[in-house]
C-alpha positions in Angstrom: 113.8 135.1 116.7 112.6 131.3 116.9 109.4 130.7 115.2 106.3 128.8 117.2 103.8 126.8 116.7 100.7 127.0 119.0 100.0 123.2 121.1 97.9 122.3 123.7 99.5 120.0 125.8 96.6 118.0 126.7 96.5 116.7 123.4 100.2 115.9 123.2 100.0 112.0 124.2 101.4 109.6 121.2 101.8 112.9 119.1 105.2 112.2 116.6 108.1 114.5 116.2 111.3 114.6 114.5 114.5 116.4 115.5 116.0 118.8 113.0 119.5 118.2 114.4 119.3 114.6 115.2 122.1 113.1 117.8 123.3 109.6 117.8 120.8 108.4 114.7 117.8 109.4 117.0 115.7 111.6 114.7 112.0 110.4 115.5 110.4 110.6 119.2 106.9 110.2 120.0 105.8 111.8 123.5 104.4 108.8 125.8 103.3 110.5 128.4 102.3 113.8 129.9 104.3 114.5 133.4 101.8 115.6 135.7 102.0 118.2 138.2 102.5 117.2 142.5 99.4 119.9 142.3 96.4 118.9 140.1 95.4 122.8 139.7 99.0 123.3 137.9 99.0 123.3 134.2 101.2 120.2 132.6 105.3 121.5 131.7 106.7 118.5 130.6 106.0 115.3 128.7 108.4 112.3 128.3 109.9 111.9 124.8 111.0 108.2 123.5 113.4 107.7 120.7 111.8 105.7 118.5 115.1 103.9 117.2 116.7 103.4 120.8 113.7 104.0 122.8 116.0 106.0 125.1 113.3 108.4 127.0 114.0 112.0 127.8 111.6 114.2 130.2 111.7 117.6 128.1 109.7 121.0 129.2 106.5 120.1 126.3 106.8 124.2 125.0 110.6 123.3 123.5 108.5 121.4 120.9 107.3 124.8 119.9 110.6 125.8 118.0 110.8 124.8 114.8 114.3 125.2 114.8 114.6 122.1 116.7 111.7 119.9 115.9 109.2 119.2 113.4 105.8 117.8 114.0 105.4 114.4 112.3 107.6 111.8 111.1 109.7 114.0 108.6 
């Protein structure tokens, strides 16, 4: 069983994380932006997540940054 960590994705915006398995020397993200819903009464699911070396972006589901097998919160 994965471990987690409670968030609240409201306050996710410029928050830093690094990967625990890093791929292709990208290790630290920060989130840049929440993905809003198409309906304003649904909760937020996703956030966009930038590389910080390649400043590639990835739209991830935000509650995958809940496993601690896979990311760490902070620059580590």
């Amino acid at each position: 069983m994965h471990a987690r960590r409670r968030l609240n994705p409201a306050k996710l915006r410029l928050s830093k994380w690094t990967a625990v398995s890093p791929r292709d020397r990208e290790k630290h993200f920060l989130v840049t932006e929440l993905v809003l819903p198409d309906d304003p009464s649904q909760p937020v699911t996703e956030v966009m997540l930038q590389a910080v070396l390649t400043r590639r972006t990835q739209r991830i589901a935000w509650r995958l940054l809940t496993d601690e097998q896979c990311w760490k919160q902070g620059w580590q």
